[in-house]
Each structure stands twice: as structure tokens, then as C-alpha cells.
C-alpha positions in Angstrom: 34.7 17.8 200.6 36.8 18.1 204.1 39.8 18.3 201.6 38.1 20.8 200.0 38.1 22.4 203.6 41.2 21.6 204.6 42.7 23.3 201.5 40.9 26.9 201.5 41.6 26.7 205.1 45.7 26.4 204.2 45.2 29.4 201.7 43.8 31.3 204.6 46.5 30.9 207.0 49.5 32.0 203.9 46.8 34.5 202.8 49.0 37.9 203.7 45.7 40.3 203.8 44.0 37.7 206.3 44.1 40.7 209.0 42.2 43.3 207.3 39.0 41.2 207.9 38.9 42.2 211.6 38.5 46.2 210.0 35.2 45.1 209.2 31.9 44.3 210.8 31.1 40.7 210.4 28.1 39.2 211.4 28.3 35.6 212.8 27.3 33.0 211.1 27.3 34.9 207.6 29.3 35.0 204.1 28.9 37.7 202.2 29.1 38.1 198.6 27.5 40.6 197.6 30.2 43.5 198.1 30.1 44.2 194.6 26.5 45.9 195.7 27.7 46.9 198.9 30.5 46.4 200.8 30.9 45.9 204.8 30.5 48.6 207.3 34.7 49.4 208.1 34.6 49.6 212.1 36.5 53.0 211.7 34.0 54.6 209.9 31.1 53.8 212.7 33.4 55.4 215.0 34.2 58.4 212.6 30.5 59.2 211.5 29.5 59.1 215.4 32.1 61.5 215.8 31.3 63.8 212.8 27.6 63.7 213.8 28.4 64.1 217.9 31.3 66.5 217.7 32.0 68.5 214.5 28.3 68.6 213.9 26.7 68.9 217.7 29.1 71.3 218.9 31.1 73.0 216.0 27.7 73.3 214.4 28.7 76.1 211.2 32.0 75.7 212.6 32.7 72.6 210.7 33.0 73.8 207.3 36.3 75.6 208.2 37.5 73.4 210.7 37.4 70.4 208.6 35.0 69.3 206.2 35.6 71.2 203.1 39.3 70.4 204.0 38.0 66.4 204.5 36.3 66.8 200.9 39.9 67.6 199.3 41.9 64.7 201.4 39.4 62.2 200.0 39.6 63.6 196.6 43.6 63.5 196.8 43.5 60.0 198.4 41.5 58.4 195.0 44.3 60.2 192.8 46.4 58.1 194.2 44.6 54.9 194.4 44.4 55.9 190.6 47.5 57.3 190.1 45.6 60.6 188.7 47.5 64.1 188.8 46.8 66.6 191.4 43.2 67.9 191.1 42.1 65.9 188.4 40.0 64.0 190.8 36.5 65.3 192.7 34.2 63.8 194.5 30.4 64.4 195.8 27.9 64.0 193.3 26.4 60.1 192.1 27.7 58.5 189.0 24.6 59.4 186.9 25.1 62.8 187.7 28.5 62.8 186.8 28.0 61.0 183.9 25.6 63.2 182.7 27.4 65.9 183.7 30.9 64.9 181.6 28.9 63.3 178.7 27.0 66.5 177.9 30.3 68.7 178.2 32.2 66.5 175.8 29.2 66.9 174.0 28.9 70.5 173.9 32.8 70.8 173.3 31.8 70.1 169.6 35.3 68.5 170.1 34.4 64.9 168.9 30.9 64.1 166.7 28.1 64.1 168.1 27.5 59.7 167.8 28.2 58.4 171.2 28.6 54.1 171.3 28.2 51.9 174.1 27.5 48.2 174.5 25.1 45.6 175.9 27.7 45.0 178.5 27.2 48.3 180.1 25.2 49.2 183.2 21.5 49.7 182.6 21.4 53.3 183.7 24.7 54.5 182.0 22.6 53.4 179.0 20.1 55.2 180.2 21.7 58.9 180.7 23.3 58.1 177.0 19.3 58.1 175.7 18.3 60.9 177.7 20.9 63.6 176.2 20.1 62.2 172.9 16.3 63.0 173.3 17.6 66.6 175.0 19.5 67.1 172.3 17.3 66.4 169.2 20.6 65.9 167.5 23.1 62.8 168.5 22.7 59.2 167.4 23.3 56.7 170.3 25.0 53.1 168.7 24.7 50.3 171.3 26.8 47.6 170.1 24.8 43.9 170.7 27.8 41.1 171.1 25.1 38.8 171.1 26.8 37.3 174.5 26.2 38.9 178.0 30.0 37.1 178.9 32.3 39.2 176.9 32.6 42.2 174.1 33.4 41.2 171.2 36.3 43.5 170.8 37.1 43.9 166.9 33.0 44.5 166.6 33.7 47.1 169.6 36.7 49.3 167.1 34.9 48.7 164.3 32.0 51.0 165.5 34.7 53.1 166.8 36.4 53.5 163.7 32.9 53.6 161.6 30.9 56.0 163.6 34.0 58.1 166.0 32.3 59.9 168.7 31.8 59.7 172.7 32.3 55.9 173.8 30.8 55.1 177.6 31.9 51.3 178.3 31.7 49.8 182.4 35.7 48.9 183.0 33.9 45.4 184.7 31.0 44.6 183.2 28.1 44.4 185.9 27.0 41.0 184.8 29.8 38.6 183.8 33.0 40.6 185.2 34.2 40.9 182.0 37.2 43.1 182.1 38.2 45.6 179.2 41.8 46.3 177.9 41.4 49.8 179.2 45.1 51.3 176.9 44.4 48.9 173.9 40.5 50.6 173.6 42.1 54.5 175.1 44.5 54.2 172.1 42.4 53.1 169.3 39.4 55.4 170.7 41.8 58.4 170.5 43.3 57.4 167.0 40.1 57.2 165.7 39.2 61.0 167.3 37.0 59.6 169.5 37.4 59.2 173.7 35.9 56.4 176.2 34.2 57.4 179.2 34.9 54.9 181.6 32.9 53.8 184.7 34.9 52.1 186.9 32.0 51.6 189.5 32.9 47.1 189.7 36.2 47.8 189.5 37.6 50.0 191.5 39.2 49.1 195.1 39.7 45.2 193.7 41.4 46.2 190.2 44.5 47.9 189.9 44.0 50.8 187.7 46.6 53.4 186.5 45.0 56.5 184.8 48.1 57.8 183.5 50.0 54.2 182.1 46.3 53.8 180.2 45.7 56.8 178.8 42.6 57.4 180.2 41.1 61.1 180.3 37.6 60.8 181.5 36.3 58.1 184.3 33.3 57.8 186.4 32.6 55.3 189.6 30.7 54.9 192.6 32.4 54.5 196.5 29.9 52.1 197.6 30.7 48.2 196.5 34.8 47.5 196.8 35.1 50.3 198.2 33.2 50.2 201.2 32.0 54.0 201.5 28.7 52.8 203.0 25.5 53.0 201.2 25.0 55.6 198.6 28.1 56.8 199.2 29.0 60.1 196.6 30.7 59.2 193.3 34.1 60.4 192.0 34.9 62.5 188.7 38.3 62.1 186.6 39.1 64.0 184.1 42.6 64.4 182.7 43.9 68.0 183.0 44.6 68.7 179.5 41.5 68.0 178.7 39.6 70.0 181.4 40.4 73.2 179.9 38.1 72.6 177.1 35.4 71.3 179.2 32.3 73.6 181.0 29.9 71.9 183.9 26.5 72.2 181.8 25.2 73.1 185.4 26.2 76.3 186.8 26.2 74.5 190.3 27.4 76.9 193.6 30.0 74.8 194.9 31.4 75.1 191.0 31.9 78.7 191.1 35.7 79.9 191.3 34.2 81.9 194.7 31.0 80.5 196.1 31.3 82.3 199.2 30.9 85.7 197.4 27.5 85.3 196.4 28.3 87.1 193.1 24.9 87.5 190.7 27.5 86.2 188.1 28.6 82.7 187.6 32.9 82.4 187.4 33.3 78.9 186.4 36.1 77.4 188.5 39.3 77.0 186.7 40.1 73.5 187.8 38.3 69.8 188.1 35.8 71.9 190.8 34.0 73.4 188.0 32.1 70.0 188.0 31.2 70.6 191.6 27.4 71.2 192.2 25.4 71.8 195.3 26.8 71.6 198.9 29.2 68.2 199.7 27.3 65.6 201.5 29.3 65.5 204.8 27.8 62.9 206.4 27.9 60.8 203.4 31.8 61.7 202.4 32.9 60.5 205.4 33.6 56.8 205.7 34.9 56.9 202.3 37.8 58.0 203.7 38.0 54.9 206.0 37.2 52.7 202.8 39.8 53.9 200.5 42.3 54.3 203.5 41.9 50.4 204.1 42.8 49.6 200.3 45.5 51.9 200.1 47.1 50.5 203.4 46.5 46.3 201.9 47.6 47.9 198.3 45.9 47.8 194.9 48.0 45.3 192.9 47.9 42.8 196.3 43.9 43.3 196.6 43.7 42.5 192.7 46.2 39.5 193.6 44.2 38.2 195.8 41.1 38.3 193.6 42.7 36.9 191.1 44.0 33.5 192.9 40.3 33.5 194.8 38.4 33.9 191.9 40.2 31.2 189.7 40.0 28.7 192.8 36.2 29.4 193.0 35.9 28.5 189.2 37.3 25.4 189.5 35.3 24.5 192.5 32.3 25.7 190.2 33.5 23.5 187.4 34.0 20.5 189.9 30.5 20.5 192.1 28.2 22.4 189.9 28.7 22.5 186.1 27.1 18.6 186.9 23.6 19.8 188.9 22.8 22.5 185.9 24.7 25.2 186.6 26.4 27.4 184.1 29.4 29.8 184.1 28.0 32.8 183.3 31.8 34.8 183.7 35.1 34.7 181.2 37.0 31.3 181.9 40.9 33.0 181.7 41.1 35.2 185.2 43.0 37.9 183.3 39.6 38.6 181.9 37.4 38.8 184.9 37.0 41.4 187.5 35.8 40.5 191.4 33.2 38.6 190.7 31.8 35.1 189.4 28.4 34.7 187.8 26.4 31.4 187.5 22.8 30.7 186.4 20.5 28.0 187.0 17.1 27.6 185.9 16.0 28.3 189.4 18.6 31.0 190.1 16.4 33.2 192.2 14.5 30.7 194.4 18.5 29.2 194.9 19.4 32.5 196.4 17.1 32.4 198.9 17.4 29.4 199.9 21.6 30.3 200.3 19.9 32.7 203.0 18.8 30.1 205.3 20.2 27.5 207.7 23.1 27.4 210.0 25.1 29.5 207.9 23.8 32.4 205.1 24.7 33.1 202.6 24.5 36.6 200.6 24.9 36.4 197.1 24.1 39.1 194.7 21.2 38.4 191.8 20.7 40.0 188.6 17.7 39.4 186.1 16.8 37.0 184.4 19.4 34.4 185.7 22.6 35.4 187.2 23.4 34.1 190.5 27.0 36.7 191.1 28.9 35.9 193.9 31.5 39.2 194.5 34.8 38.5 195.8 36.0 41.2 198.7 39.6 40.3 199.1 40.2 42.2 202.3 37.2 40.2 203.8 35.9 37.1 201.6 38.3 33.9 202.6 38.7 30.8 200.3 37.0 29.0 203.1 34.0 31.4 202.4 34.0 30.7 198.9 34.1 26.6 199.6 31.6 26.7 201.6 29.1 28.4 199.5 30.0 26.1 196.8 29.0 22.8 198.6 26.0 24.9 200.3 24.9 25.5 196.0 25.3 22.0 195.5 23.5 20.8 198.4 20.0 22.9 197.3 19.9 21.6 194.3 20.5 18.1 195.3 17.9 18.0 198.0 15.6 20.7 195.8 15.6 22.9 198.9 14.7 25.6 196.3 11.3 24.6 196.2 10.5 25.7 199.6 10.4 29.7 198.4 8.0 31.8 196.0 9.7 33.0 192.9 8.4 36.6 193.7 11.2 38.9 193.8 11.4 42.1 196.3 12.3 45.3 195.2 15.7 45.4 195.6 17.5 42.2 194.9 
């Protein structure tokens, strides 16, 4: 084990993003892996929300909205076209991913541009699933395919373009699927969707701010995704909107929100649909919430996309083989793609007493957070601008030592409401 140690602790000291981890709040004493649910608290944006809330709000009071908040919504906007390498106003923000999703899923709908079938996959979020259903029942009139890989690891991807090809519609697929981190070819499935007169929604939500992602090199023209996990835009934080120009003249917001009218300041009886990517604007920008996202994505843009997704490559193939090593012998099972080029940020394991485990990682000299997801994942999320390899060593000898001393026994296997 101390050349275990000794080893992660020689990664840190070459590791060139080392730094960024004194941007964050840490807490002594604790690793945290769970920043594929939510990421750490940037020490900028304590110091930029205190100052929204003291100054722009306290004193500028109305003021604000001219001075600099609808001009803040823009810059953030602006700043995630070019983590994505998106054109110029292809790119809003404000709203949560359901909403958006919603939002973009019934307006490809209405365009009576592709049939009305839309496909997803048992790989995909629970609640993307979930706003597919509920236009279907709106509707009375689209079928909903959800294609069952019989695996929660990876998508079986001939099955995938063959219910593409068979039944061509609207196709909603997670980039990085929540429970493996299972990573899709996003231009091999953006090609074969379009040949097929079909289009994939994407929701980058796992994937963005720890996966290098290029809108235009992949042909993508719609994507959804939250700011909250690698992102670090705090908790809740708004969602972002893509949607490739060309195909935003053909698109209306099914909700004639005030913030997507070309003028919302003229209080017209009439709605004038904005001409551009505001159209899918609704109800007044959440200022408060807005703001540290723009200390998130400024931190990833400064370390750089394809070094963050470096890093999380190398960290999460060393923590595989320290899985392999110490834990594949107590019971444990990897629950994530074995080749790195086909996982996102995170690792999943199971255990038959996955949930009493994570408790028990957050006890003792040092805790651990991990991340759980029903019935039996155990995902520990890799944050390369704050997780070290030296984090991810030690949580793999703290795993093995529960199980070997059956610390897990000590805890109920009742679970709180958020997990």
C-alpha cells in the first residue's frame, strides 16, 4: 500500500492542473467524489454572489438589470459557445434541463420536420425519459421506442442505428451515461441519425466541463445540460440550450415566455417571437443563480477542455486498476466500460452492500463522499481540477478495509431522500 502512496503522490507533484485545487473550497479531512452531482463551491464565486447580493442588488436595486445582469446573462451564454465551440448565439442559458428539454423536444416535434417516433435508451437519465412520455401522452399521437441493451454498462450500438434506421424520428441519448459513464460516439450517431432523417438530442449534463466536446467537428444541432456537476455553477444552477443556427429558423418556443419576445420591454398585447436562440427564453433570468457559473466555466476554460479530459482520462484508468487490484477480490464489481476511451468522469462499482459501504466511507479520520445510484452503484466522479490520484488511492484502500473488517454492518440500510 505505501507504494501505492508513494506513486499517486508522484503523479500529483507532475500533475500540471495541481493549482486549480486551491480555487475551490476544501474541507479538511474530506475527498470528494461526488462532483458528478455537485461540484465544489469556486472561492470566486462566494466572493462574486456576496457582491451581486450586497452591491448590485442592495444599492443598484432596479439598476442592475442595465448595469450588468442582462449583460452578465449574454457573457455566460458566449463563454459556453466557446467551451463548445458553438457559433455566436446559438447558445442560452437560464432555464433547467427538463425545461429545456421539453421545450426543444416539443418544437422539433411541432416542426413536423422529422416523424413523430422519438427513441431513447435504458442508458439515459430517468427524467429525460420522463419528459419523452409526457409529450407523448400530450400529444395523443407519437410512439416513444426505448431501446433495452439488456446491460446498464454500454449501448449496444448497431441495436441503437437499427431503431434509428427502422423507426427515424427524434433521438434523446445522455452523451455520459449517468450510471456507468459510458461515453457515445457523438459524429458516428449525428451522421447516421441525420442520414436516416432523423436528429439526436443530446444532454451533455455528465459530460460537460470534464469532456472535450466540439459542436461543430460533431455535427451536433441540438444539445441540453445542466451547470451544476463538472461545472461547478453551484446547486441548481440554470441549464444551457444549443441549437444549431440553421436549424433554429425552423424551430418556435411552444411557450410564448416574456423574456422570448423580440421586445419584452414593450409590453406589447402581441407575442413577436425573437428571431434568434432567445426565442427559447422564458420568464425573468435567475440572477442570483446565473452567477457563479461564470466563475465555474471561467476555471475550465483557463485549465483547458482537452487537458481537464486528459487528466480524467489518466485518473480514471489508474483508479480502475487500483479497483481491479484491491477490490474485484472482496466482491466488488466494475460497473463502468473497461477501455478509458469509453468512459466519461466517473467509475462505478457495486457490492452487495453498496449503500451501507457508502456510509460507512463517510466516517473516520478521513470521509469520504461517493455518489450512489439504485439498486447498487457505488460511482465515484472524478473532478480533475480538484480530485488528486492520492484521493483516489486512498478511497480505494478505505473500500477495501470496510469490507474486510465488515464495518458496513454498523449502519441501517434505510436510505435518505437524496442520496
Amino acid at each position: 500500500m505505501n507504494t501505492e502512496i508513494k506513486l499517486s503522490q508522484k503523479l500529483d507533484q507532475n500533475d500540471q492542473l495541481k493549482n486549480f485545487k486551491k480555487e475551490f473550497i476544501n474541507n479538511n479531512n474530506e475527498i470528494y467524489l461526488d462532483g458528478n452531482s455537485l461540484g465544489k463551491l469556486p472561492i470566486l464565486s462566494k466572493i462574486k454572489i456576496k457582491n451581486v447580493v450586497e452591491n448590485e442588488w442592495g444599492n443598484s436595486l432596479i439598476r442592475g438589470w442595465n448595469d450588468s445582469w442582462l449583460e452578465m446573462v449574454d457573457r455566460v451564454s458566449c463563454k459556453l459557445e466557446k467551451l463548445f465551440n458553438a457559433s455566436k448565439n446559438e447558445i442560452i442559458i437560464g432555464e433547467s434541463t427538463s425545461v429545456y428539454l421539453y421545450q426543444v423536444l416539443s418544437s422539433l416535434l411541432n416542426s413536423n420536420k422529422y416523424k413523430h417516433h422519438f427513441i431513447s435508451d435504458n442508458l439515459n437519465f430517468p427524467s429525460d425519459l420522463y419528459i419523452i412520455n409526457g409529450i407523448c401522452k400530450e400529444k395523443k399521437g407519437p410512439t416513444s421506442v426505448i431501446v433495452d441493451y439488456e446491460s446498464d454498462i454500454e449501448a449496444n450500438l448497431e441495436m441503437l442505428k437499427n431503431s434509428i434506421k427502422n423507426k427515424p424520428g427524434i433521438i434523446c441519448l445522455s452523451l455520459v451515461s449517468y450510471k456507468s459513464s459510458w461515453i457515445y460516439p457523438m459524429k458516428e450517431l449525428n451522421n447516421w441519425a441525420l442520414s436516416h432523417n432523423s436528429i439526436i438530442v443530446w444532454d451533455l449534463s455528465h459530460a460537460a466541463g470534464v469532456v472535450h466536446i466540439d459542436l461543430k467537428k460533431t455535427n451536433t444541432h441540438v444539445a441540453v445540460g445542466c451547470t451544476y456537476k463538472f461545472l461547478n455553477g453551484g446547486p441548481g444552477s440554470p441549464a444551457y440550450l444549443y441549437i444549431k443556427t440553421d436549424l433554429l429558423k425552423s424551430l418556435q418556443n411552444p411557450i410564448n415566455g416574456w423574456f422570448g419576445h423580440s421586445n419584452p420591454f414593450s409590453f406589447s398585447e402581441d407575442f413577436d417571437q425573437d428571431k434568434g436562440i432567445k426565442r427559447f427564453s422564458n420568464g425573468t433570468p435567475s440572477i442570483l443563480s446565473i452567477t457563479p457559473i461564470e466563475i465555474g466555466v471561467d476555471l475550465v476554460l483557463k485549465a483547458g477542455i482537452k487537458s481537464i479530459e486528459a487528466k480524467s482520462k489518466k485518473q480514471s484508468e489508474y483508479l480502475k486498476n487500483l479497483i481491479i487490484k484491491f477490490l474485484i477480490p472482496l466482491g466488488f464489481k466494475l460497473e463502468s466500460p473497461v477501455n478509458c476511451l469509453n468512459r466519461g468522469s466517473h467509475i462505478s462499482i457495486s457490492h452487495s452492500e453498496s449503500w451501507r459501504i457508502c456510509k460507512s466511507l463517510q466516517t473516520g479520520t478521513i470521509k469520504i463522499i461517493p455518489d450512489y445510484r439504485p439498486p447498487k452503484y457505488i460511482r465515484l466522479g472524478i473532478s480533475p481540477l480538484y480530485t488528486s490520484f492520492e484521493d483516489l488511492t486512498k478511497t480505494v484502500f478505505k473500500l477495501a478495509e470496510i469490507v474486510k473488517n465488515k464495518e458496513y454492518l454498523k449502519y441501517s440500510k434505510e436510505r435518505p431522500r437524496v442520496t
